[in-house]
N, C-alpha and C positions, 0 to 999 in steps of 0.2 A: 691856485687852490680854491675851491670852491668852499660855501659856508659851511654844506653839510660835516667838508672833509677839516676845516677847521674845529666843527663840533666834536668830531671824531677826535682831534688831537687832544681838545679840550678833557676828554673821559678818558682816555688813555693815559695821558700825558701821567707820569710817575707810577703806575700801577705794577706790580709784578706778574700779575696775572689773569686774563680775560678766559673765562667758561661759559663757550654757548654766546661766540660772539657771529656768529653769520645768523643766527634768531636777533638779537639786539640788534645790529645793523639793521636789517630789514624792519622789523618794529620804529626805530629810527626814522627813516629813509617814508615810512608810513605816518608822519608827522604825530604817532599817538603819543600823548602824556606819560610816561612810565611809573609804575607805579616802585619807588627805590626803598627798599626795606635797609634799616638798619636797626640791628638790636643791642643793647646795654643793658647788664646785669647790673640793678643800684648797691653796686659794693664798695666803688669807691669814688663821692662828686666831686673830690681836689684834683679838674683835670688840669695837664700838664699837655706840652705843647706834642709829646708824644701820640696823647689822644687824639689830639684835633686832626692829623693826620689824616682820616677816613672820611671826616666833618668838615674837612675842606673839599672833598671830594662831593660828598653830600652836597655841598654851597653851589659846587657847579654845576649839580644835574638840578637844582633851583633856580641858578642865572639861567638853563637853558630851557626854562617851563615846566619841569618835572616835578612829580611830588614824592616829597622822601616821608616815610611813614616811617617815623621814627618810635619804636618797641622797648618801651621797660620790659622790661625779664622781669617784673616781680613773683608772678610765679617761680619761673624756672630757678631764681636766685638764691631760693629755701633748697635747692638743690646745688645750685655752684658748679661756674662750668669748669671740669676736667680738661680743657686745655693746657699742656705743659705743664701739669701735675705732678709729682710722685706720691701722691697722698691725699684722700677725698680732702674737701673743703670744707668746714663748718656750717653746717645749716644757721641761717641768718633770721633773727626774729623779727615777726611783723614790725615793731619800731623800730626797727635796725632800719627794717627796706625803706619804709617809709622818708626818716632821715635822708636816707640818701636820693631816694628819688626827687626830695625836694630841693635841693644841692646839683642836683643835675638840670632840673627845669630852671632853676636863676643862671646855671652858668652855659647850657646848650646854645641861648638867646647870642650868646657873644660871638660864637662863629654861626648858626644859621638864624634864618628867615620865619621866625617864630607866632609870625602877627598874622602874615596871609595864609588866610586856611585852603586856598588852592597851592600853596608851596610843600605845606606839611599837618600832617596829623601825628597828632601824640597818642599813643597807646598803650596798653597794658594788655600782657597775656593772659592773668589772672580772669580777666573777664572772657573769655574762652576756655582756658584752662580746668577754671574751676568747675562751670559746670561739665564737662568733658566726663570725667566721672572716674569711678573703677572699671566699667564699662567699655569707658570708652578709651581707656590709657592698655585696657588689653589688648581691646579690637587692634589700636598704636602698632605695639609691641610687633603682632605678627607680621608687619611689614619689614622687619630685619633680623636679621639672624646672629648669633652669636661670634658665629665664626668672622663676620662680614664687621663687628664691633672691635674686635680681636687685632685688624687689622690696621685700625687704630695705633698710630706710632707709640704714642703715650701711654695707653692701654696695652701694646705689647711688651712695651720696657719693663713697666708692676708686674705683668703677669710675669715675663719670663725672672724676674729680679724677685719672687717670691713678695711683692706686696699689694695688700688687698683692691681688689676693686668692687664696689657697690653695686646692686641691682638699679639703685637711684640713679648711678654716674651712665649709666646703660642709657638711661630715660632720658637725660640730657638732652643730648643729641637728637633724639626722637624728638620733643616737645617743639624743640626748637626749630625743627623742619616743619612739624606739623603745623609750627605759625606761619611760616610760608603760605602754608594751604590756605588758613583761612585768610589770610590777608592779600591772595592772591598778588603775590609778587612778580613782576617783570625780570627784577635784578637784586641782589644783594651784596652791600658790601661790608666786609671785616677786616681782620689783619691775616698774614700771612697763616698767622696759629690758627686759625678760625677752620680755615678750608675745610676740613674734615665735615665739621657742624654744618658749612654753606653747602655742602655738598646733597647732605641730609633732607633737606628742602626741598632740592632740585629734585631726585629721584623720591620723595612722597608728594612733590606733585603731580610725578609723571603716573602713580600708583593711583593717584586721584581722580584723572583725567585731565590734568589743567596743563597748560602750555608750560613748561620749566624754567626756571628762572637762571636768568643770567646769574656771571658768579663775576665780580671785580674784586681781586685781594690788593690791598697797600701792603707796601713792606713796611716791617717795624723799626721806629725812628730811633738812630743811635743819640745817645745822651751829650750832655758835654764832653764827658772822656773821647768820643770818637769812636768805642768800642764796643761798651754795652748796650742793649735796647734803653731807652730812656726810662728810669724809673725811681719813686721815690726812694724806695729802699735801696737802691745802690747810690743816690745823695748825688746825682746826674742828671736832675733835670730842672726844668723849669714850667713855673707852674703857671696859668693864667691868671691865674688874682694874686700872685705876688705883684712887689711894688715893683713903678715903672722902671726905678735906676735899676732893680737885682735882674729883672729882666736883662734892659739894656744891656748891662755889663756880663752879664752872662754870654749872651749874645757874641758879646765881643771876642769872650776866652776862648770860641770856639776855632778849630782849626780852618782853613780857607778851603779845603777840601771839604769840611764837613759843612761849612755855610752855603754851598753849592748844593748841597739835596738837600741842607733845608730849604733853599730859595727855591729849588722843583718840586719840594712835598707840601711846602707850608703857603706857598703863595702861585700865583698865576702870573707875572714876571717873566720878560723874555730874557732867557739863558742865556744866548748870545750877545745880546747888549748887558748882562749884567759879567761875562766873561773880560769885557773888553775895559770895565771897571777896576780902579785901582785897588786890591784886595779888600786894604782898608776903608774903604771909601763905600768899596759894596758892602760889609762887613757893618757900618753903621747904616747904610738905608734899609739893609735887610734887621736891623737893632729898630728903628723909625718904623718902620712897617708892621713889625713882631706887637710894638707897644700901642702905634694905634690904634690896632686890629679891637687889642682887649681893654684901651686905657682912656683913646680920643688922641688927637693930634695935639694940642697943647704939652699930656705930659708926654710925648714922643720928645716934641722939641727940647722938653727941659732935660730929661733922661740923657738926652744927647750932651747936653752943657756943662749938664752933671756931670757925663762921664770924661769929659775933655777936659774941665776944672781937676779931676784928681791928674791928671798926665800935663800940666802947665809947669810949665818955669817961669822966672820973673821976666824972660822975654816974650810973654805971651803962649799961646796952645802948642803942643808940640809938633815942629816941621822940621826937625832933623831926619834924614833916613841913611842911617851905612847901611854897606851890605856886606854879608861876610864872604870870603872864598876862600877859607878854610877853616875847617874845626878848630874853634879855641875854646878856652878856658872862661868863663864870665868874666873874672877876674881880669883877665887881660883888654877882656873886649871893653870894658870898665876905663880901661888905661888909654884903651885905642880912640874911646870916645871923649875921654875927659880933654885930653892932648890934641884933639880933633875941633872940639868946639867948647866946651869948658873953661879950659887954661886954671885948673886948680894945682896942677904941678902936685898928685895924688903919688906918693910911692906905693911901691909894693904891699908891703907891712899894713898902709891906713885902709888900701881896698881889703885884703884881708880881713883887719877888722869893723870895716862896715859889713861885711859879709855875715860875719861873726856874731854882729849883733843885730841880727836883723834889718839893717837901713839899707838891702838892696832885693827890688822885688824886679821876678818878671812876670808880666802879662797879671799882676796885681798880688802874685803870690810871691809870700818875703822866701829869698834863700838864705840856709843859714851855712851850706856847704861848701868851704872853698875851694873845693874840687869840681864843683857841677861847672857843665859846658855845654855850647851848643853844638849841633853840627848841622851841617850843609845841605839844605832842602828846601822846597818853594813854596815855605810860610813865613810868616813873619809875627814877631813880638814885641812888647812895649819893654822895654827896660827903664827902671828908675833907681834912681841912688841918691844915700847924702842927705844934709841935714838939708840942702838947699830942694830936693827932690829935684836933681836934673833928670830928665826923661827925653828918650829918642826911641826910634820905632829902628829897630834890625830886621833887616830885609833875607832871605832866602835861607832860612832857617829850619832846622825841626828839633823837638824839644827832647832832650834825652830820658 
């Protein structure tokens, strides 16, 4: 494999989607600088490892000489983008943007390369936008049509579901390609939602005369549940300036499936050697790696000791592993381990009421249900019980 085609893995590598990749390639292939647009509405700086998502993509077309011109929306923001919508957005006031744009400059620094001004430029639309004019948001305008806006998934749902949409939410989209134009983009990249908006770009800069810009989408990163997009309002993610242990430990709760596309979306780590990894084991380097990204290596290591201090017995950190092969009851498996390595001679009845009263957690959450059980699948969990807090890892599990 050649370097170029390693560079290639390197851009590809977790993306859902490449547009107007035989132009990139070749632009590539022609050793030029790319000039990598990325835009952010200042709505919200408490980013979460969801975000950084797109910004580690960012980091690698900077490892690879490119410069990411990275775009406050502060114009377009007093607008709010219509992405996955059912309902316009709140127009946001000048100190509103402001705040956040300043929340975004202290916190963008932690995943990219903010110092060297040939890696990236920071910008604001507002200084285009505004003088742009009435004039010149008409002239916009007649580069799309209604019907072509319509087509719009989000924008079709309101309409045909009877709820309003805005002549502004129309404009969005416009404004947001027409930065493309002026900032003559090679590529740009967003989240899956975005496509629509990155698309907008492409074809006003083909209306412009300018070579069109690539299109890279990420897909968007499921939370701890495993299920939803990561987000604070569903109480599923993790943030970058939380502290190093809630990180860590977060990290940990996640399931082994889902620590595999973080370790493809979140980091540059080969797959294959972190596959061949004890779950657990990859499970806190991918915890190590998460914290020093945003924390430094000192609290990575402590985060870790932290987290291994709460899962200790008085024989030291825990090295117990069963495995299950077949569905039981917690309660049982409580019995199967006590009798296994314990020797506390637990009846029936006392695990009950440990249960009962909260002193039996898995994977750090207390259960109070004597009924809850695991069944048989290819992850694994911490179990702890007891005033003594004995703790062992259950191996081939999944969580009911």
């Amino acid at each position: 494999m050649t370097a170029k085609d390693n560079n290639w893995e390197l851009i590809s590598r977790g993306s859902e989607e490449i547009i107007g990749e035989k132009e990139l390639r070749k632009k590539l292939s022609e050793g030029k600088q790319l000039r990598v647009k990325f835009g952010a509405d200042p709505t919200a700086p408490d980013l979460h490892l969801g975000h950084t998502v797109v910004m580690q993509k960012l980091r690698t077309f900077q490892y690879l000489g490119h410069k990411v011109i990275f775009l406050i929306g502060d114009f377009t923001a007093m607008i709010g983008d219509p992405s996955g919508r059912t309902s316009e957005r709140p127009m946001l006031s000048p100190d509103e943007i402001e705040a956040s744009v300043k929340g975004y400059k202290d916190q963008i620094g932690k995943v990219l390369d903010i110092q060297d001004p040939q890696k990236i430029e920071i910008v604001r639309n507002s200084d285009w936008l505004k003088p742009l004019g009435a004039e010149g948001i008409i002239r916009l305008a007649t580069h799309y049509t209604v019907a072509r806006m319509l087509e719009r998934n989000d924008f079709e749902k309101r309409y045909k579901s009877g709820n309003p949409i805005t002549i502004t939410e129309f404009l969005y989209p416009l404004l947001q390609g027409y930065d493309s134009v002026e900032l003559k983009a090679d590529i740009e990249l967003g989240g899956t939602d975005q496509k629509f908006n990155l698309l907008m770009g492409r074809e006003l800069q083909k209306d412009y005369g300018q070579e069109p810009q690539a299109i890279l989408t990420m897909p968007l990163l499921e939370g701890t549940d495993g299920v939803k997009k990561m987000s604070k309002s569903y109480g599923n993610h993790i943030g970058i300036d939380e502290d190093p242990e809630e990180i860590f430990g977060k990290i940990m709760s996640v399931s082994d499936e889902m620590m595999f596309r973080y370790y493809e979306l979140l980091t540059t780590e080969d797959l294959d050697m972190v596959k061949q990894m004890h779950p657990m084991e990859a499970k806190k380097k991918l915890g190590k790696i998460i914290v020093d990204k945003y924390h430094g290596p000192e609290k990575a290591d402590h985060a870790e000791t932290i987290f291994i201090g709460k899962f200790s017995t008085n024989k030291g950190p825990v090295r117990e592993v069963l495995e299950l092969d077949e569905d039981m009851k917690l309660r049982k498996i409580i019995e199967w381990a006590d009798g296994q390595y314990y020797n506390e001679n637990l009846s029936g009845n006392a695990i009950k009421t440990l249960i009962k009263s909260g002193s039996v957690k898995v994977d750090g959450e207390k259960i109070t249900d004597i009924s809850y059980g695991l069944k048989l699948g290819r992850n694994e969990v911490i179990i702890e019980y007891g005033k003594k807090k004995h703790s062992f890892i259950l191996k081939n599990v999944e969580k009911t």
